[in-house]
Wavefront OBJ file of the C-alpha trace (Angstrom):
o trace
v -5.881 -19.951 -19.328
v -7.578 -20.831 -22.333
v -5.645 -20.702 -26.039
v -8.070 -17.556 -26.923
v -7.627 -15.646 -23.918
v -3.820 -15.917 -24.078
v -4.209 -14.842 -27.849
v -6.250 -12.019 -26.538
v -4.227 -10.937 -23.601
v -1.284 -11.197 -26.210
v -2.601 -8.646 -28.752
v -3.297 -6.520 -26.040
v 0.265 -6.127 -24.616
v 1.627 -5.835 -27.787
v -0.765 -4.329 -30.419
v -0.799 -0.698 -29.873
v -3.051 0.279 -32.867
v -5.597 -2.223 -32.301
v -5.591 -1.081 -28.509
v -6.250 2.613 -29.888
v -9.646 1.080 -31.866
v -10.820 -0.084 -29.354
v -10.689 2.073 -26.898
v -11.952 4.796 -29.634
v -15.059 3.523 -29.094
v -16.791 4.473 -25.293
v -19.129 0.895 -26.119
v -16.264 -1.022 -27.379
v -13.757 -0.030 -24.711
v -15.892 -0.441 -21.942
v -17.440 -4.010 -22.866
v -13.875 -4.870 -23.089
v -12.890 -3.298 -19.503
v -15.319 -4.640 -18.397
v -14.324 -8.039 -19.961
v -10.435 -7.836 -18.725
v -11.335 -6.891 -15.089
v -14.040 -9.943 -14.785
v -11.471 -12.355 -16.573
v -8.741 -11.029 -14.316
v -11.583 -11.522 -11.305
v -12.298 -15.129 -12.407
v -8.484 -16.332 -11.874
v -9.315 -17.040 -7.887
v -12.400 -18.599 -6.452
v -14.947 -15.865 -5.478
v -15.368 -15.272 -1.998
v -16.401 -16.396 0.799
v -13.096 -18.759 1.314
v -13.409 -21.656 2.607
v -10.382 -21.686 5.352
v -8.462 -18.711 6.740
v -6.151 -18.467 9.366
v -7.684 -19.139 12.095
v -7.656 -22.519 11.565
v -6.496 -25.657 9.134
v -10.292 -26.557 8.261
v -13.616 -24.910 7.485
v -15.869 -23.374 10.511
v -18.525 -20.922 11.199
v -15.849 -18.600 12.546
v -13.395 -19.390 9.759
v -15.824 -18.502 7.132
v -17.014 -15.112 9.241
v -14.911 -13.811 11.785
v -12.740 -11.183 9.587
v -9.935 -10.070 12.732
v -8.177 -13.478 10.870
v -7.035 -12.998 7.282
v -8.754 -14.936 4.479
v -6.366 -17.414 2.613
v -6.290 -19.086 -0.763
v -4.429 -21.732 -0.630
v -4.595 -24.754 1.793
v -2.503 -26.020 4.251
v 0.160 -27.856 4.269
v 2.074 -30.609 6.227
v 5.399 -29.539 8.925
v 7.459 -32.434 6.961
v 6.490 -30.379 3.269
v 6.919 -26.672 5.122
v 10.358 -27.784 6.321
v 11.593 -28.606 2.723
v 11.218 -25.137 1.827
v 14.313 -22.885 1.511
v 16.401 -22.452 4.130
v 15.833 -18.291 5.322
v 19.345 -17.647 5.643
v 21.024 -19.350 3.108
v 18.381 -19.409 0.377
v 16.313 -16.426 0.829
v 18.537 -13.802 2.244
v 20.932 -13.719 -0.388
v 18.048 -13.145 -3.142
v 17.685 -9.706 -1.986
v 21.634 -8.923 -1.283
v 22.863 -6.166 -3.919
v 25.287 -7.073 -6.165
v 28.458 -6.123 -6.055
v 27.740 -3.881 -9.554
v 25.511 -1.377 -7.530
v 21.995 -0.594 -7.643
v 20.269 -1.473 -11.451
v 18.117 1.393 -11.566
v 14.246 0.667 -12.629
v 13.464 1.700 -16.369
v 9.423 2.179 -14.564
v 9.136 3.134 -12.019
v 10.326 5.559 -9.386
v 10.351 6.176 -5.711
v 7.481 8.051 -5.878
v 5.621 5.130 -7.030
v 7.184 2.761 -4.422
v 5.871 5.722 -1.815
v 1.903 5.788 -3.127
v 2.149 1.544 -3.147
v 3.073 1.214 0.342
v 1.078 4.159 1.662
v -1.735 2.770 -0.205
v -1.617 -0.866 0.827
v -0.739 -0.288 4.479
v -4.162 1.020 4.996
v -5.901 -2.583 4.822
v -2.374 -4.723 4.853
v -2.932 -4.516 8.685
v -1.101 -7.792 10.814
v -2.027 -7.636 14.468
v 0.682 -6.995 16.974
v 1.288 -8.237 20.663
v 1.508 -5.578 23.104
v 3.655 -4.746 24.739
v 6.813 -5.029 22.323
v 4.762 -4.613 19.291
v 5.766 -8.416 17.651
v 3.529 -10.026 15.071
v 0.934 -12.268 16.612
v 1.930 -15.570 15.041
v -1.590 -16.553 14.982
v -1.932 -14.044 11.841
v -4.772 -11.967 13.074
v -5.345 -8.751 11.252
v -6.890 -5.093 12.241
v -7.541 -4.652 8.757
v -10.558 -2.817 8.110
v -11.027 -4.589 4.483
v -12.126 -2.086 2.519
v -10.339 0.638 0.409
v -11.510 3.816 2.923
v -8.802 5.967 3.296
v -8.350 5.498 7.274
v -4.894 6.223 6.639
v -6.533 9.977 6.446
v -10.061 9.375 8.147
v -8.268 7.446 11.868
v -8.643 3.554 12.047
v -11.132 1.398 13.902
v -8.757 -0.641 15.620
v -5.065 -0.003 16.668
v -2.199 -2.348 16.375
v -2.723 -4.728 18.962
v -6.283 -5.093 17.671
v -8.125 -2.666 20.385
v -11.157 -0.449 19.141
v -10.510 3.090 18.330
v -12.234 5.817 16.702
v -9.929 8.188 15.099
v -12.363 10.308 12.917
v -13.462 12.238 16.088
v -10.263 13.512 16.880
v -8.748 14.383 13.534
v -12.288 16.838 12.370
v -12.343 20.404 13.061
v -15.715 20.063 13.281
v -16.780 23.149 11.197
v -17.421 23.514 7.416
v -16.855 19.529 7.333
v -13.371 19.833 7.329
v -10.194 17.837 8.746
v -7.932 19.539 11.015
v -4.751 21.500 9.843
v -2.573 23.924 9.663
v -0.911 26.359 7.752
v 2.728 26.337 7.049
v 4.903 28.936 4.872
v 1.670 29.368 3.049
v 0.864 25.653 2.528
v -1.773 23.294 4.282
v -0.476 20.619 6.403
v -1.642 18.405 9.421
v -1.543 19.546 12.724
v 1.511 18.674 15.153
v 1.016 15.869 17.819
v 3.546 17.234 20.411
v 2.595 20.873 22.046
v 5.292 23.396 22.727
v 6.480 21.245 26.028
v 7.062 18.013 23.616
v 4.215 15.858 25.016
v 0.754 14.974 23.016
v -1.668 17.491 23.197
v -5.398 16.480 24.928
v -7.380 16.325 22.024
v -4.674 13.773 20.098
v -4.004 12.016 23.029
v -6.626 8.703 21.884
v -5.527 8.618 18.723
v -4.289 4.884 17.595
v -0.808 6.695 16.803
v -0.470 7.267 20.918
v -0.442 3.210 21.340
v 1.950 2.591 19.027
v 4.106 5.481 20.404
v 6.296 3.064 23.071
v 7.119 0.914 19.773
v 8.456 3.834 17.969
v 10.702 5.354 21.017
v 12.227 1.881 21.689
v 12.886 2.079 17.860
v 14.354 5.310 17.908
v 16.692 4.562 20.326
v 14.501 6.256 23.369
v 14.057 9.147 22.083
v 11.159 11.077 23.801
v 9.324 13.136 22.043
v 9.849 11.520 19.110
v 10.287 14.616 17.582
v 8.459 17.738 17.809
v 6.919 18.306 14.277
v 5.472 14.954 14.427
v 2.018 15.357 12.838
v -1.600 14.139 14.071
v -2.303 11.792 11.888
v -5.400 8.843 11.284
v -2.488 5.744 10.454
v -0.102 4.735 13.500
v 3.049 4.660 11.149
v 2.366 7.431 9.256
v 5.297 9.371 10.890
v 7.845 6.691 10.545
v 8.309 7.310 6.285
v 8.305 10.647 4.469
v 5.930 9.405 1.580
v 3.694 8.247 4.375
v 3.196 11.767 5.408
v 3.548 13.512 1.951
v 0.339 11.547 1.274
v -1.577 11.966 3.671
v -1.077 15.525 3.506
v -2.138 15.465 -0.201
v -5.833 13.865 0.599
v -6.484 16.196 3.147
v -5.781 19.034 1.741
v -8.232 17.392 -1.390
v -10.626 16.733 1.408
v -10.809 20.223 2.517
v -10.846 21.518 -1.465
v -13.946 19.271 -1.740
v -15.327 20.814 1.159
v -14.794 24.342 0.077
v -16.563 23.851 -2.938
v -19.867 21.942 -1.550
v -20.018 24.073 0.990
v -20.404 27.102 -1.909
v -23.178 25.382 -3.694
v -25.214 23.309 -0.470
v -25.225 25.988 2.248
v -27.643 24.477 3.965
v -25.787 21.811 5.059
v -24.035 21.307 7.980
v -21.124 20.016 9.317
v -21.823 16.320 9.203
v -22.991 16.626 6.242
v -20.330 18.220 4.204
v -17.962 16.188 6.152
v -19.453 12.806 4.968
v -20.109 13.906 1.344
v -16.865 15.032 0.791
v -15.116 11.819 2.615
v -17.043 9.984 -0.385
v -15.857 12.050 -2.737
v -12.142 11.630 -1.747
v -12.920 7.731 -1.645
v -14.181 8.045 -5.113
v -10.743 9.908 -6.463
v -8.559 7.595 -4.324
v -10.367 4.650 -6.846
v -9.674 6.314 -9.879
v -6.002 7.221 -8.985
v -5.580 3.285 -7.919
v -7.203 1.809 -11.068
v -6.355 4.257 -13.791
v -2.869 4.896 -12.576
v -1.667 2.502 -10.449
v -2.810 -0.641 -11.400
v -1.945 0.003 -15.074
v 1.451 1.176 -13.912
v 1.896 -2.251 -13.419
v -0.111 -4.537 -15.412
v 1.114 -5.400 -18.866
v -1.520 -4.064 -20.867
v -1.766 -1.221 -23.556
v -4.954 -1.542 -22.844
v -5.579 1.293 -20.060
v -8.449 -0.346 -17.140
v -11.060 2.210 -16.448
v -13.165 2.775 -12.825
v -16.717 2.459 -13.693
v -18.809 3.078 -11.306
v -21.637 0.450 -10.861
v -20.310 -1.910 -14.023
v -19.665 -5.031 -11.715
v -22.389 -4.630 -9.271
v -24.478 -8.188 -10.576
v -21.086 -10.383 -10.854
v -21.039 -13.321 -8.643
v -17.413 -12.003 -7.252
v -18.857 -8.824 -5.897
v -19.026 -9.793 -2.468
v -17.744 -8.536 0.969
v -14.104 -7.867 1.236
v -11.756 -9.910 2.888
v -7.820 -9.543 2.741
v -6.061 -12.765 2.332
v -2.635 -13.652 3.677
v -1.290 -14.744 0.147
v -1.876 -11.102 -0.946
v -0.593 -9.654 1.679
v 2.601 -11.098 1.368
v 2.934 -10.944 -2.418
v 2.546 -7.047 -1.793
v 5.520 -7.285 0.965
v 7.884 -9.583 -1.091
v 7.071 -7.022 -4.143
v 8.553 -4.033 -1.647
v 11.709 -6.271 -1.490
v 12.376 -5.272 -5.347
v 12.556 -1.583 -5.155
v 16.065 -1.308 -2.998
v 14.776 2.414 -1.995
v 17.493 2.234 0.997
v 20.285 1.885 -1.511
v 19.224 4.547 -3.627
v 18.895 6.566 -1.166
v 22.534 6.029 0.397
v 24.041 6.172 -3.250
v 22.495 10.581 -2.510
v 24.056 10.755 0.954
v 26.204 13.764 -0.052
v 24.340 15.152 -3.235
v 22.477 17.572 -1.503
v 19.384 16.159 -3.594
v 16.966 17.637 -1.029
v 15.711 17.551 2.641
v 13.671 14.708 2.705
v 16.621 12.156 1.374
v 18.883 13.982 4.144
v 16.147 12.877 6.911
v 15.406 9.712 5.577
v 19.288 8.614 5.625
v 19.378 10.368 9.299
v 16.452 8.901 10.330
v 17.533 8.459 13.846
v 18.228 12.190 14.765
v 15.853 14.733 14.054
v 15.231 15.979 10.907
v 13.172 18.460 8.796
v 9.754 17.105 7.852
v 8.160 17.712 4.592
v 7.288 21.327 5.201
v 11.053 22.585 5.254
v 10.661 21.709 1.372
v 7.372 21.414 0.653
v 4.944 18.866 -0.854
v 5.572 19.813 -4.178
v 9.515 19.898 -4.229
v 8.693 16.555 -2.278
v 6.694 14.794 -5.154
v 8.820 16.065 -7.665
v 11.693 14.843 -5.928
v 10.789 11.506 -6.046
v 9.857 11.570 -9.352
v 12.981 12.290 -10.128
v 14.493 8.997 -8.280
v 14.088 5.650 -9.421
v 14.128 2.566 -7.445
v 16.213 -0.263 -7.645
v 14.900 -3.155 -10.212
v 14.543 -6.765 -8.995
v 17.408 -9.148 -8.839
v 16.791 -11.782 -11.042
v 16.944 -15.286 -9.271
v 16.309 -18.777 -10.085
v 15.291 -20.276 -7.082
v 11.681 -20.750 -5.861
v 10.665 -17.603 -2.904
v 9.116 -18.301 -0.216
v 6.115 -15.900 0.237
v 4.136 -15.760 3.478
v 6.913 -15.098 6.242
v 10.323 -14.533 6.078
v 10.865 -16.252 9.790
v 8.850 -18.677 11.471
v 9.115 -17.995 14.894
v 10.019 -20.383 17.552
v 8.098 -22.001 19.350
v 5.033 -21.223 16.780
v 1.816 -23.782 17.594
v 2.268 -26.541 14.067
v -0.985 -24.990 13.027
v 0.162 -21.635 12.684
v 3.218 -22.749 11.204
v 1.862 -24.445 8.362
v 0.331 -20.691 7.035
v 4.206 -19.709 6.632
v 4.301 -23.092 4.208
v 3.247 -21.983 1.203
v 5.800 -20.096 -1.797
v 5.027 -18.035 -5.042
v 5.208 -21.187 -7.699
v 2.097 -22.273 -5.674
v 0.636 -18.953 -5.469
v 0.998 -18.586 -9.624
v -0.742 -21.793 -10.232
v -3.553 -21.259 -7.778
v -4.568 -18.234 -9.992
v -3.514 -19.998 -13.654
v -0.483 -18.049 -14.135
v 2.345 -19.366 -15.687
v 5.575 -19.970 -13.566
v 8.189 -17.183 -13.371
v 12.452 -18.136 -12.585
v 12.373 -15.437 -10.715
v 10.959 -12.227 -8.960
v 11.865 -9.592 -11.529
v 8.694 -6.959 -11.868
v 6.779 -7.729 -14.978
v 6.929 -4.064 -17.045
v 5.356 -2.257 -19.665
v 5.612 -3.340 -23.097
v 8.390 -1.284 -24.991
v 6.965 1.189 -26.776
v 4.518 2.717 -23.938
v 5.860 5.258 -21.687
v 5.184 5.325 -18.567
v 3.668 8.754 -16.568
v 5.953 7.854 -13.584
v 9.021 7.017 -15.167
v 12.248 8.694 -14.087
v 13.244 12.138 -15.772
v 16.577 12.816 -16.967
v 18.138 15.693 -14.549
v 17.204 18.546 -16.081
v 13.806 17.659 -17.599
v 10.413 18.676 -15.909
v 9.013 15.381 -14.001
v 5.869 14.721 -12.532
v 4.926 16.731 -9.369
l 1 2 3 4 5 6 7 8 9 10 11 12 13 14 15 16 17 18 19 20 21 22 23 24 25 26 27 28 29 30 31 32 33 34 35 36 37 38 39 40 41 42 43 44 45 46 47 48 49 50 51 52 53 54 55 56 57 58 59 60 61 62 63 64 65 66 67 68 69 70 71 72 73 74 75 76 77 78 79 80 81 82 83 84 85 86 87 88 89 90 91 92 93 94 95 96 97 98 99 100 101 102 103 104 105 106 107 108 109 110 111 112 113 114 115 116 117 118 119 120 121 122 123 124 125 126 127 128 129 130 131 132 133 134 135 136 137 138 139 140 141 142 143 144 145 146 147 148 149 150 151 152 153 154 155 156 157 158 159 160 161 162 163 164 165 166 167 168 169 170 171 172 173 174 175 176 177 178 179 180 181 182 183 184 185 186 187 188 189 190 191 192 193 194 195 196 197 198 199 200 201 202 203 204 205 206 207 208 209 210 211 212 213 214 215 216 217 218 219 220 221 222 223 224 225 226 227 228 229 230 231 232 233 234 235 236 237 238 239 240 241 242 243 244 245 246 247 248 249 250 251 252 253 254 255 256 257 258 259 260 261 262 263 264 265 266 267 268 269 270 271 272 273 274 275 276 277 278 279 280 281 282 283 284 285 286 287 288 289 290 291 292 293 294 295 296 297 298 299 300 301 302 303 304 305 306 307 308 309 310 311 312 313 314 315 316 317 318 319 320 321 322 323 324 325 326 327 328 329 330 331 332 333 334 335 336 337 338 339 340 341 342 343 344 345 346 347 348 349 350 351 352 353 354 355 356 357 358 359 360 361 362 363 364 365 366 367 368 369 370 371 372 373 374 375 376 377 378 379 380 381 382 383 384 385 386 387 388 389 390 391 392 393 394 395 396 397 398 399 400 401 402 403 404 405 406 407 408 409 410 411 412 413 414 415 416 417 418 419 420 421 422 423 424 425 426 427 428 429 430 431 432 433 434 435 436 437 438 439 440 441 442 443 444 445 446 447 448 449 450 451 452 453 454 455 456 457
């Protein structure tokens, strides 16, 4: 990083009032969006990359074939990967809580921690080995690479990398809209299990059905899993409560949308409606992501904007492809939230429902409709999650374990740690994995409320 754009990138984490100029002016403040975004861009090579996992060196296949994840950095040698910390002893122990308790996070709260894993588990996809459901340590993915919502709209390929197509199953096929149901008065996806506790026909394909043996081994064999389970487009959807809560809020947007194009087009039918208000929901997803989430967390006063057609002619707008660097980043950056703990620390405060299912999660529990979406989302924003524990050793980043008896080729993708990571992209190094924050001064729309005071919903 250059000596101006650190100057720059200084004045606008810490200089509120020049921030407010220039975002006062719709020219001003979207020549410099436009400026951050591109400069933030610029930090990686642009695709295509040369290797990905598939293998150590460039190929035809290695530079196409998207079922293996993209990676930035290069390989490296079995004698460097096994000078890395040691799992147990090194890495464990990083993410042990201290005997103090939980440090609550001044940012964010679990609400957030819910939307960020909901979000990124959509195209964070790792391939898994029928029939127990284990990683494939050749790091294949069933990601579909884009940001398109199949968490709502049914994937393309289930968990062990088979085609599927979801969308079929989860339409009503009238008036454009998803399937549902009503529930003391509120909108919610339809149940999996009929009234005899086995999948109904028309569900019966979905990608959640393969995955279904995983889950009952998890549970500790429990068949059904549980009778309000809900039809949903992701496979894990069922297995967290902000998993669901989220889902359920895009489809009921989904069949808003719908309600109000069909009002003004009514000569359009069903496909129609269907596909222009899937676009639609895409488009609000975006904004929510850029204007909310991604300045929840970036260090700016400066607030990014979603602009529509800005980037279109820059040399890094080319065809997705999720790397294994960023997938990983994303997983190590779940370690720092400690939900679990917080949760535990409410076992017996009667907070609400959800916590009591979450803690319980091996018998069955209410869902989100025994306290509603609402009283769910304001829960959470009520909650906050556990900071980071500060450390001063070097973490490793692609895989926690390597497992035995991994080809040396694969193993070397587990080589590489976040020092590396930082310097491929011109970041300075960091002693530790504590979240960067806002700047004082700027609060923050999903910060925890004092009991008492109203808090997002």
């Amino acid at each position: 990083m250059s000596l101006i754009e650190e100057g720059i990138e200084y004045i606008l984490c810490n200089w509120q009032s020049l921030v407010d100029l220039l975002e006062y002016n719709p020219a001003v403040r979207s020549y410099v969006n436009a400026w951050l975004i591109n400069t933030a861009v610029a930090k990686a090579p642009f695709r295509p990359y040369t290797l990905s996992t598939l293998c150590d060196y460039s190929s035809w296949d290695s530079l196409t074939d998207r079922t293996y994840c993209g990676r930035h950095l290069p390989p490296v040698s079995l004698a460097e990967a096994q000078k890395l910390p040691d799992i147990e002893k090194d890495i464990k122990p990083l993410f042990k809580r201290p005997a103090s308790g939980m440090r609550p996070c001044k940012k964010s709260t679990v609400l957030f921690s819910y939307f960020a894993q909901w979000f990124t588990d959509a195209f964070l996809r790792t391939t898994r080995l029928p029939p127990d459901g284990h990683y494939d340590p050749k790091l294949k993915n069933t990601s579909p690479h884009d940001i398109d919502l199949c968490n709502l709209y049914g994937l393309k390929w289930n968990v062990f990398g088979e085609p599927k197509n979801d969308v079929q199953y989860l339409r009503s096929m009238q008036g454009g809209t998803l399937e549902s149901q009503e529930i003391n008065g509120e909108v919610y996806p339809p149940y999996y299990y009929d009234a005899n506790g086995q999948p109904k026909d028309e569900f019966k394909l979905l990608s959640m059905t393969d995955s279904l043996d995983v889950f009952i081994r998890t549970m500790g064999g429990r068949d059904p899993l549980d009778k309000n389970l809900f039809a949903m487009g992701g496979d894990r959807l069922n297995s967290q409560i902000g998993f669901a809560a989220m889902n359920t809020l895009f489809l009921r947007e989904h069949n808003r949308i719908c309600g109000l194009l069909r009002k003004v087009y009514q000569q359009w039918d069903d496909e129609r409606l269907f596909q222009t208000a899937r676009n639609i929901n895409l488009g609000v997803l975006a904004k929510v992501v850029i204007e909310e989430y991604i300045n929840h967390i970036a260090p700016l006063r400066f607030r990014l904007r979603l602009e529509p057609g800005r980037f279109e002619r820059q040399r890094w707008y080319r065809t997705n492809w999720m790397t294994i660097e960023f997938s990983n980043i994303e997983a190590l950056a779940r370690g720092t939230h400690a939900l679990s703990r917080a949760v535990e620390e409410r076992r017996n405060s009667g907070f609400s429902p959800f916590f009591r299912m979450l803690i319980n999660s091996n018998e069955p529990g209410p869902l989100p409709q025994a306290h509603g979406t609402l009283g769910s989302f304001f829960d959470n924003s009520l909650l906050p999650v556990g900071g980071g524990r500060p450390c001063r050793k070097t973490v490793t980043m692609i895989k926690a374990q390597t497992p035995k008896g991994t080809p040396a080729r694969e193993q070397q993708c587990f080589g590489r740690c976040e020092h590396a990571a930082r310097r491929f992209v011109q970041a300075p190094e960091r002693d530790g994995i504590e979240p960067r924050g806002k700047p004082p001064g700027r609060a923050s729309v999903t910060a925890p409320q004092h009991a008492g005071q109203s808090g997002p919903a």
